[in-house]
N, C-alpha and C positions, 0 to 999 in steps of 0.2 A: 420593528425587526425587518431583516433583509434575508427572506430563503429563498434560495435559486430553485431548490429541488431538494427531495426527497432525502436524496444522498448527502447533499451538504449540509441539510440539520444532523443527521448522522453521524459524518466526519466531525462537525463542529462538535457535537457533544460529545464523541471520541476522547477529541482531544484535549476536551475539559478533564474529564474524569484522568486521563492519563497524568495529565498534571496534578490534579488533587492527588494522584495515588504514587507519582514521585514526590510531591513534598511530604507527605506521609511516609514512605518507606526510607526516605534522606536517599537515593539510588537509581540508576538509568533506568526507565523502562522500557520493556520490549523494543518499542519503537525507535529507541538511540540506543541501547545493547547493541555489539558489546564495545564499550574503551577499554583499551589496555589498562592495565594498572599504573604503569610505568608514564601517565600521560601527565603533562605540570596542571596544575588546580583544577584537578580531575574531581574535586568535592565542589568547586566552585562552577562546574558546569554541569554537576550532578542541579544544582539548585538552577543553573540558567535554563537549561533546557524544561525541567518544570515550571519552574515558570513563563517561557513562550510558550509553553504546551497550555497552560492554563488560560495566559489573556490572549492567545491567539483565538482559541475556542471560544473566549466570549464572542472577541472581537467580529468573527467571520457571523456572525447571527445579527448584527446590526448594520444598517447604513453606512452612518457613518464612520464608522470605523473596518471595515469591511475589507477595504482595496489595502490599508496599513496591515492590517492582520495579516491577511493572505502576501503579502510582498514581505513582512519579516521571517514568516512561516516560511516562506518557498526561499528564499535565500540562505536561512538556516540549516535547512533540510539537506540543498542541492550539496551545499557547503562541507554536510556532515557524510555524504556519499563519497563526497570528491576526497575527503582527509582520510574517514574511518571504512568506508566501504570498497571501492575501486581498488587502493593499492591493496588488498587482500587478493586479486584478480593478479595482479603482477607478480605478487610474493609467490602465492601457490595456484595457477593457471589449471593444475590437473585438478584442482579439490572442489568439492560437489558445495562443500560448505563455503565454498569463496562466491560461485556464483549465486547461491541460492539468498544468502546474506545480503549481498549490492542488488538482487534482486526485488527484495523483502522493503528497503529502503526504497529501492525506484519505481514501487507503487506508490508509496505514501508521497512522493518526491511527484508523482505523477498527478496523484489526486489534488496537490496542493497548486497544483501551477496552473490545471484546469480552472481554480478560485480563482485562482490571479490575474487569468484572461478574462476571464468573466466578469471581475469587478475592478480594473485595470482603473484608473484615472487619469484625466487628459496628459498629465505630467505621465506618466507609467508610460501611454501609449505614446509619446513624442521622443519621450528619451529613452525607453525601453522598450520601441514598435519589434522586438521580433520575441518577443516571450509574450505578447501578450494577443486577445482578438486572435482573429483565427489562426496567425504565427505559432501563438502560443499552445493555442489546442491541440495543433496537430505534433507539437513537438512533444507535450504529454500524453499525447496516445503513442507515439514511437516509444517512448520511455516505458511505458506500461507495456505496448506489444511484445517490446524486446524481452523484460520480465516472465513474461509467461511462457519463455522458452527454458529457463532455469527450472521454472518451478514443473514442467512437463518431465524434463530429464531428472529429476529428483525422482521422481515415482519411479525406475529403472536403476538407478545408483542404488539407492536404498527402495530394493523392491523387497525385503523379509520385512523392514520396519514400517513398508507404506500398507503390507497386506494386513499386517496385526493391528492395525489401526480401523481396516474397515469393522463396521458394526458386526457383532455375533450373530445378530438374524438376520444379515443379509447371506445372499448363496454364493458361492462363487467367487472368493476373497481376490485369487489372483486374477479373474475375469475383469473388477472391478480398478484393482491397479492399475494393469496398462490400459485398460478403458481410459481414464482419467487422466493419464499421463498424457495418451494422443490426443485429449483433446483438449489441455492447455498448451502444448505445440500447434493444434493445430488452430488454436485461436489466437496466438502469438500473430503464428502467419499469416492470419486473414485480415487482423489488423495493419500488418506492416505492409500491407498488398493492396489496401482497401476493399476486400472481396468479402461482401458480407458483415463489414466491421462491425456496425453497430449488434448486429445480432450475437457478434463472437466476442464482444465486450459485456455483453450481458450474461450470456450463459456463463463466461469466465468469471463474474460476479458473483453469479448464484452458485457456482461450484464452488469457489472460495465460500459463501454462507453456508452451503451444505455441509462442506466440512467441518464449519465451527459449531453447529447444531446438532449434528450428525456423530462427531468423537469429543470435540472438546466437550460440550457443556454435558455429557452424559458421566464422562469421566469427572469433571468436576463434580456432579451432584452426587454422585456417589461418596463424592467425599475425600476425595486427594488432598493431599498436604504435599506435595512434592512440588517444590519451585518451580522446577523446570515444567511441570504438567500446566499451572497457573498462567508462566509465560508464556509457552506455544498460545495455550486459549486468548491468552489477549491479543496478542502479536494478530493471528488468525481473523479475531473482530476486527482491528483495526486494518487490515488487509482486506477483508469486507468491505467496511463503510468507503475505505481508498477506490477499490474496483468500482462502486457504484458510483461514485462521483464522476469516474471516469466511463463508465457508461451512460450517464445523463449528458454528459458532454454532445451524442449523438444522437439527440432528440428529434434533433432537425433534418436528419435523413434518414429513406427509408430504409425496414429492417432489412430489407434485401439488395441494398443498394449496389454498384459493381463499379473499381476502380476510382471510387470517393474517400479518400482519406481524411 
């Protein structure tokens, strides 16, 4: 087996399960939510996408197959931004759900290209020297920085449904919204600035895990049957295991570091 880190066994079994849990449901999950209906063999890529989901995820935990996994994944992904994600940005430019949506996808898009530099092969790096090695890296933390300014402004757009979210025995519901809010903006821009990156990739990590620990899985174990509650919690993991992939990315400098991108 080939683990780079922490985050990429994570990711990788992410993506496994996501896939076992589309060939099971026959339907997009979270992570390719939503295609229109109106899209041609829209059941025919209900089953592709599970299926990359599935032997991608093995794929990235081995050697040899590792640089193929991560280069069909990252190309899929970038592919499925560029069709299903972005033009929502141009259709409806003022709507909070266009950005947050292309955003949600340009973690996952982010996490996965971080792989692909990382386990790039000599062919990758000769005919695809600028996505990959540190080209690549830094173009996936732009792709995640920029991200984390949707999801800041999210907490302000919908600031009644970000405060009913916080937990019941915490104090101070709306203290803790715009708390949260400035400080995925303000980790956007520490990344895109390189002022402090690595440390503001991590915190943005573990505040993405706190919230999947924090409202998802409590709501869940209480026992929800509501789709839409199921989806946010997965969606939310898998925006996790993405964020940390892309904070290992910054291993190699320090946490306080200034003007390193």
């Amino acid at each position: 087996m080939r683990i780079r880190s922490v985050g990429h066994a994570l990711f990788a079994g992410t993506m496994v399960v996501l896939g076992i849990l589309g060939l099971f449901k026959g339907d997009f999950t979270p992570v390719w939510a939503p295609v229109p209906k109106g899209v041609p063999a829209r059941e025919l890529l209900v089953w592709l996408c599970a299926c990359v989901s599935l032997a991608s995820g093995i794929g990235l935990l081995f050697r040899r197959s590792a640089a193929i996994a991560a280069r069909a994944l990252f190309a899929l992904l970038l592919l499925w931004w560029l069709l299903f994600r972005l033009p929502d940005i141009f259709r409806a430019p003022a709507s909070q759900d266009s950005w947050s949506g292309a955003a949600e996808t340009a973690v996952i898009v982010a996490a996965v290209w971080v792989l692909y530099a990382w386990f790039a092969t000599e062919w990758d790096r000769r005919h695809l020297g600028f996505a990959t090695g540190g080209h690549g890296q830094r173009g996936a933390r732009v792709f995640y920085g920029l991200a984390q300014i949707p999801f800041g402004l999210a907490h302000f757009t919908y600031l009644n449904e970000t405060v009913s979210l916080v937990p019941a025995w915490l104090p101070a519901h709306l203290f803790w919204a715009y708390f949260f809010g400035c400080t995925f903006l303000a980790a956007g821009v520490a990344i895109l600035i390189g002022v402090y990156a690595r440390l503001a990739a991590a915190l943005s990590a573990v505040q993405l895990g706190l919230f999947t620990f924090l409202v998802w899985v409590p709501i869940l174990a209480a026992g929800s049957k509501s789709a839409f509650q199921w989806s946010e919690a997965i969606l939310s993991w898998a925006l996790t295991s993405g964020a940390w992939v892309v904070a290992d990315s910054y291993r190699d400098l320090p946490w306080l570091a200034v003007n390193r991108r």
